[in-house]
C-alpha angles and dihedrals in degrees: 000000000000092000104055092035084059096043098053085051093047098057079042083060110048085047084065102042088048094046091109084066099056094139128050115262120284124303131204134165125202118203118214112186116192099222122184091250109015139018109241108212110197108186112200113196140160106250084236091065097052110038094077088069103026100036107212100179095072091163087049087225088145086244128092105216122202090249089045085050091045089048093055095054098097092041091049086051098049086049097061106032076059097057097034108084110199116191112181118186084347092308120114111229134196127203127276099228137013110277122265112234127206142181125217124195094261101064102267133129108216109198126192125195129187115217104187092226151074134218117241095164114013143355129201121193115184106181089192092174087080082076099067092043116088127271113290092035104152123190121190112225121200131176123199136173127232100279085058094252113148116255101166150003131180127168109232124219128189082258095041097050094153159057136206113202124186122200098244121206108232122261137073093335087058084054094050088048091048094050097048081053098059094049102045087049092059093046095050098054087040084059088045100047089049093052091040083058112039081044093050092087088168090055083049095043089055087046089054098049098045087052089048091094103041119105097184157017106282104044091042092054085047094069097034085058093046093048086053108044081045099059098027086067099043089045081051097048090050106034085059087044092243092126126014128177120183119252078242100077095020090057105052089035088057082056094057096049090059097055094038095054084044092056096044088054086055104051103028096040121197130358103019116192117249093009087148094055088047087056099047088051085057098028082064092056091042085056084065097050089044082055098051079083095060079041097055093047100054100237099117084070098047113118094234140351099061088112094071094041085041094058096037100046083047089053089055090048086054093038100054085037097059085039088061097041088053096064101032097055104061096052086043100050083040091059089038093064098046103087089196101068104000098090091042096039087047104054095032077052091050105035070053093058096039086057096057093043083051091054092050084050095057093042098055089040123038100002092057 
């Protein structure tokens, strides 16, 4: 009985200590379009990943105003076409003009640059700024032609900065390429759905909570397939731009789902009504935070290619989901069906959890 009750505490625990991490490490995407003249370079990043090295709040007033934003652009420019190496048939090239800097509403600085030249034999891309963002910084690389066709993607790491393209004739080699594309493509965003899950604590933290009541197999898959259905449409919607909804509101309102469930689990005990259809309404708002990562990247706003990022991110959100599940069930249906402990260990368990959904609602409301 000792084991599974520390266990369960344990894995409580490390969700706390590692509260400050409640999203998976920065994301960025860089563009590269193939034009018949020049090669257009469009760098998408999170303003947080970008202020320690271009300050915004010159007056230190602890806000960023849209002046003190406006004012940054050149230096933010100048940042980046230092740290993004272009060679081009074997030449470095630098770009034409400075780079024009925009903001969008969701925090990110999206930067364009202009190289007056186009590869006909190879083309080599460092993006050498992964080097000064922390460890697990991931940037989605896509080339396109100038029709705006996908030739390649890659997924860059502080340890992978680069690709090497060569100019390859058509025929059966581009479909080998292509075809290499697709799949490490769809490698690379499975990876990525399995560590933006195992990482969301808060998306655990609600899963647990909701399974908390659960003693057995059926009524526990209701609510995982409710969960699923819920936030694979809502990742859908927005991945495909249908729906979209600012961090903003989904943040603060995930919160929210995670104190309300807790509470629930206080107050009504074991076995409430209804509790899948509870999950399906949440499970709609979590698909939007699932989809903040597509977001963040940029590839919601790619021209083509987000179908096959958008099924296989959503597979390793599934994947590390049904992993977790896996271990935690047991240890939870085990505790539910010891009377002794199983009434006191679930709502100390859930007033635990609503304190820690408290503290994310604070922090992505008043503390911003």
């Amino acid at each position: 009985m000792n084991f599974y009750i520390k266990g369960l505490l344990a894995l409580l625990l490390t969700v706390f200590s590692a509260s400050a991490f409640a999203h998976a490490p920065g994301l960025s995407s860089m563009d590269v379009r193939l034009n018949t003249d020049n090669t257009l370079v469009k760098v998408t990043f999170a303003l947080q990943d970008i202020e320690a090295f271009a300050p915004m709040d010159s007056d230190l007033d602890a806000e960023v105003s849209d002046a003190e934003r406006d004012a940054a652009k050149p230096s933010i420019a100048k940042l980046l076409a230092e740290q993004l190496h272009i060679s081009i048939d074997g030449s470095q090239y630098v770009p034409i003009a400075p780079g024009k800097v925009e903001f969008d509403q969701q925090n990110n600085a999206h930067v364009t640059f202009t190289y007056q030249a186009t590869p006909k034999q190879q083309l080599t891309i460092d993006s050498r700024f992964l080097s000064q963002l922390p460890e697990g910084h991931q940037q989605y690389l896509t080339l396109r032609d100038d029709s705006g066709k996908t030739l390649v993607e890659k997924m860059l790491l502080k340890q992978d900065a680069q690709l090497n393209y060569s100019v390859i004739a058509e025929g059966r080699a581009q479909q080998t390429a292509a075809q290499y594309t697709w799949l490490g493509s769809f490698s690379d965003f499975f990876k990525l759905g399995v560590e933006h899950i195992l990482t969301g604590y808060d998306h655990l933290l609600f899963l647990f909570a909701l399974l908390a009541v659960t003693h057995s197999f059926w009524p526990a898959l209701k609510i995982i397939t409710f969960f699923t259905i819920a936030h694979s449409i809502t990742l859908a919607c927005a991945g495909l731009s249908l729906i979209e909804l600012p961090s903003s509101f989904v943040e603060p309102v995930i919160a929210l789902t995670i104190i309300y469930v807790s509470l629930e689990n206080v107050f009504r005990g074991d076995h409430p009504k209804g509790r899948q259809w509870l999950t399906f309404g949440f499970g709609l708002i979590h698909g939007f935070g699932f989809a903040s990562v597509l977001r963040e990247m940029g590839i919601s706003s790619g021209e083509s290619g987000i179908l096959v990022p958008l099924l296989s991110f959503n597979l390793g959100i599934e994947t590390g989901q049904l992993t977790v599940a896996a271990i935690v069930l047991p240890i939870i249906w085990w505790i539910n069906n010891n009377m002794k402990i199983a009434e006191k260990l679930l709502k100390g368990c859930s007033l635990s959890v609503c304190l820690m959904g408290t503290y994310w609602l604070l922090e992505r409301t008043v503390f911003l």
